[in-house]
C-alpha positions, 0 to 999 in steps of 0.5 A: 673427918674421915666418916664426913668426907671418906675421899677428901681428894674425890669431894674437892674434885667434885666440887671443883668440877661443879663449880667449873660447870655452874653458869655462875658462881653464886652462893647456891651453886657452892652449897649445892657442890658442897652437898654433892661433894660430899654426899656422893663420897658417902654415897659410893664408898662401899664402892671404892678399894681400899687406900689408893696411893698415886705413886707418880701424881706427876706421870697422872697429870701427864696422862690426863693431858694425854687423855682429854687431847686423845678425846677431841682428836678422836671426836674429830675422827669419829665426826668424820667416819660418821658423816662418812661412806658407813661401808667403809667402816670396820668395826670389831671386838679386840681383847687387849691383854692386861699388865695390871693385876690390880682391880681398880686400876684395869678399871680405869683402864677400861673407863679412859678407853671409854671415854675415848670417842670410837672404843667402848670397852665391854669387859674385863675377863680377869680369868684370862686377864684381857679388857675387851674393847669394841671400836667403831672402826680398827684398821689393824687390832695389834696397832690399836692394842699396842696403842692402848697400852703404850698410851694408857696402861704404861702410865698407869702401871707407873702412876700407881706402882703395880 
């Protein structure tokens, strides 16, 4: 089973997603996700670590909540200091220290940061354990770090036990 579906978690995810996004549910849209469920965790499993066990699934949900509200209120925030005067904007760079030691979940770390609207992370420095992060606009960095790893490093700490 596992040579044909290497993250069975991944491909019902992806079929799910597809299926949400197809404009109708017709036979051919659940072949065509169940090709893409299935072929592209094939496809990216050298990619993947080894085992990853979610210690809390609960604390995940909680933080995906978190997350998809922390993406419409700063599409709205981002919308508004675009159409804005562009002087008053302060963009900067940041190094957010990492708690986490665990490749895998920094990552994801630095991925939820970016698909925050107005935040990008630009690295992660393992040597000096920071995420780098741009954002369009930052009023003041120690809030903005202290943010991030209240929001997102914490639970992720807790989700997956490191």
């Amino acid at each position: 089973m596992t040579r044909v579906l290497p993250r069975p978690g991944l491909s019902l995810l992806i079929l799910g997603v597809w299926l949400i996004l197809a404009p109708a549910p017709t036979l051919g849209q659940v072949l065509i996700g169940v090709m893409l469920a299935v072929a592209l965790p094939l496809a990216t499993r050298g990619f993947w670590p080894g085992e990853i066990r979610l210690r809390r699934p609960l604390v995940a949900l909680r933080l995906l909540g978190v997350v998809l509200g922390d993406i419409v209120t700063a599409n709205l925030l981002v919308a508004r200091q675009v159409l804005g005067a562009p002087e008053r904007l302060r963009p900067a760079f940041m190094d957010v220290p990492l708690g986490i030691a665990d490749p895998f979940v920094s990552t994801l770390l630095g991925s939820i940061v970016s698909l925050t609207p107005g935040t990008v992370s630009v690295d992660i420095d393992r040597g000096r354990q920071v995420l780098q992060v741009h954002a369009l606009h930052i009023e003041d960095p120690a809030a903005t770090i202290a943010l991030i790893k209240a929001r997102y490093e914490t639970p992720l700490k807790e989700i997956f036990g490191c």
